[in-house]
C-alpha positions, 0 to 999 in steps of 0.5 A, spaced: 500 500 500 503 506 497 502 512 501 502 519 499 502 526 503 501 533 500 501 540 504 498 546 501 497 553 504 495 559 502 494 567 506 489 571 504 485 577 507 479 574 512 475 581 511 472 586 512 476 589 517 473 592 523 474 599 525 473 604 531 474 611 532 481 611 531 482 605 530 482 600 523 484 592 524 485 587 518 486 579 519 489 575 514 488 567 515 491 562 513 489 555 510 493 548 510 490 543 507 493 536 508 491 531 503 493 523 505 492 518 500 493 509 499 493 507 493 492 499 492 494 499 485 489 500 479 483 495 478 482 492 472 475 494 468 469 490 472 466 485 468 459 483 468 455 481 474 453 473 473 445 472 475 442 468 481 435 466 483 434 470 489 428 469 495 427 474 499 421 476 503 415 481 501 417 486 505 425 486 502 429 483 508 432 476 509 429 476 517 423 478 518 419 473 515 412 475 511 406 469 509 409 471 501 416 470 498 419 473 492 423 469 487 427 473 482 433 473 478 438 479 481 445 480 479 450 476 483 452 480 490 447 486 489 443 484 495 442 479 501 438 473 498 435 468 504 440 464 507 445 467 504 451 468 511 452 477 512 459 478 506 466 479 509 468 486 508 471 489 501 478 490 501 479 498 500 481 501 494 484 508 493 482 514 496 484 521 499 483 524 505 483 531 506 484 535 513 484 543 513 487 547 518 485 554 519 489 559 522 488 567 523 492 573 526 490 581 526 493 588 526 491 593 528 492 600 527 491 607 530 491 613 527 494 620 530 490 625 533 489 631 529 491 637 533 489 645 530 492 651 531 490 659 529 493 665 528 493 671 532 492 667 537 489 670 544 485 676 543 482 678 535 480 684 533 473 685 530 474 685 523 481 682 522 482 676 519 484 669 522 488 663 521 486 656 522 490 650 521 491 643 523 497 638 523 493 631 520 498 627 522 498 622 517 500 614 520 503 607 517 503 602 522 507 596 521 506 589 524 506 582 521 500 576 521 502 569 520 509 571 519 508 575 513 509 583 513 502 588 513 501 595 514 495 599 515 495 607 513 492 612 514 491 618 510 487 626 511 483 627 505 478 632 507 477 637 513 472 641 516 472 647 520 466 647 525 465 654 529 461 655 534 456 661 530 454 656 524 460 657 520 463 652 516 471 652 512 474 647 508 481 645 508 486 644 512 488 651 512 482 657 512 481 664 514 476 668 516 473 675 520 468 676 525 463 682 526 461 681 533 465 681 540 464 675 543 467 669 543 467 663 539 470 656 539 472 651 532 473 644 531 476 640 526 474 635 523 479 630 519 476 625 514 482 619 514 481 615 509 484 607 511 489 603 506 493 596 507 497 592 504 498 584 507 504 580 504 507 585 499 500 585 495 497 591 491 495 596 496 487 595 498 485 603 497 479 606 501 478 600 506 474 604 511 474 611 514 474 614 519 473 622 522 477 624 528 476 632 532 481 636 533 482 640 540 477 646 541 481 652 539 477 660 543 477 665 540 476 672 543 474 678 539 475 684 542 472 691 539 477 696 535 482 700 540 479 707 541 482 712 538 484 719 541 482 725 537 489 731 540 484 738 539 489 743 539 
């Protein structure tokens, strides 16, 4: 009896990934299929069955007995006729049998916080223009699954200035005034878009995205210095 073995493995990506406020996890699982195989020899082309006369009971058995027997002629070996004795098991042939095993690892990464800052800074006067910026903090993390390299990055793709009177600016730097003393505070809002990478494959781009605010800028807007008319 010949036996032979084989062992296949493949990796791929089990998605969808999972993500979190601030965070995107990918998995990778691999699978190892393990095939056994006998093998008896080749069997020659079966021949044509023989008949025989079989007797059997109405209700198709040899050991419960019925008032009627059924007489018919039945290929040799397709069934038990009444006193036959039960046959010895038949040799095994050729056949294969396969056992997969299934193994999963994660990675997860987690993006940087934006942080914004604006310029004056402190007081602002009435009707002078100020500057709003906010430093994205783009991030690769880097890590390995089932001993293979993965990555996971995340890119700043849009930003949202939200303001606490209603406005609204777009862009990771924008400018604006304002016509009333008060004080206001703004947020921003950063889209991330979410990549990665498993294995030195093509970069699966847009997997996911998440939105991150920024830290709560205040600004005070203070009226324009008073100016002192000299009379001579």
């Amino acid at each position: 009896m010949l036996m032979l073995a084989a062992v296949l493995m493949s990796i791929s990506s089990c998605d969808p990934g999972t993500s979190t406020a601030d965070s995107y996890t990918i998995c990778a699982e691999k699978t190892t299929t393990t095939q056994q195989q006998s093998d008896s020899g080749t069997s020659p082309a079966p021949a044509a069955k023989p008949m025989r006369l079989c007797s059997y009971y109405v209700n198709n058995s040899i050991d419960e007995p019925t008032q009627t027997i059924i007489n018919a002629w039945v290929p040799v070996g397709s069934r038990l006729c009444i006193g036959d004795e039960p046959p010895e098991p038949a040799a095994a042939g050729s056949r294969t049998v396969a056992s997969n095993l299934v193994t999963r690892d994660t990675l997860t990464g987690y993006s940087n916080a934006p942080i914004a800052s604006w310029s004056p800074g402190g007081q602002l006067v009435m009707m002078d223009p100020a500057t709003f910026q906010v430093a994205v903090n783009n991030r690769t993390t880097t890590g390995t699954m089932l001993g293979t390299s993965a990555q996971i990055r995340f890119t700043a793709v849009a930003v949202t200035w939200n303001f606490s009177d209603g406005g609204v600016l777009l862009g990771s730097g924008a400018s604006r005034s304002f016509s009333a003393v008060d004080t206001y505070s703004v947020v921003a809002s950063v889209t991330y878009r979410v990549d990665y990478q498993i294995s030195g494959s093509e970069w699966v781009i847009g997997a996911s995205s998440i939105v991150l605010e920024s830290n709560e800028l205040e600004i005070e807007v203070i009226e324009p210095p008073r100016r002192t008319l000299l009379v001579e």
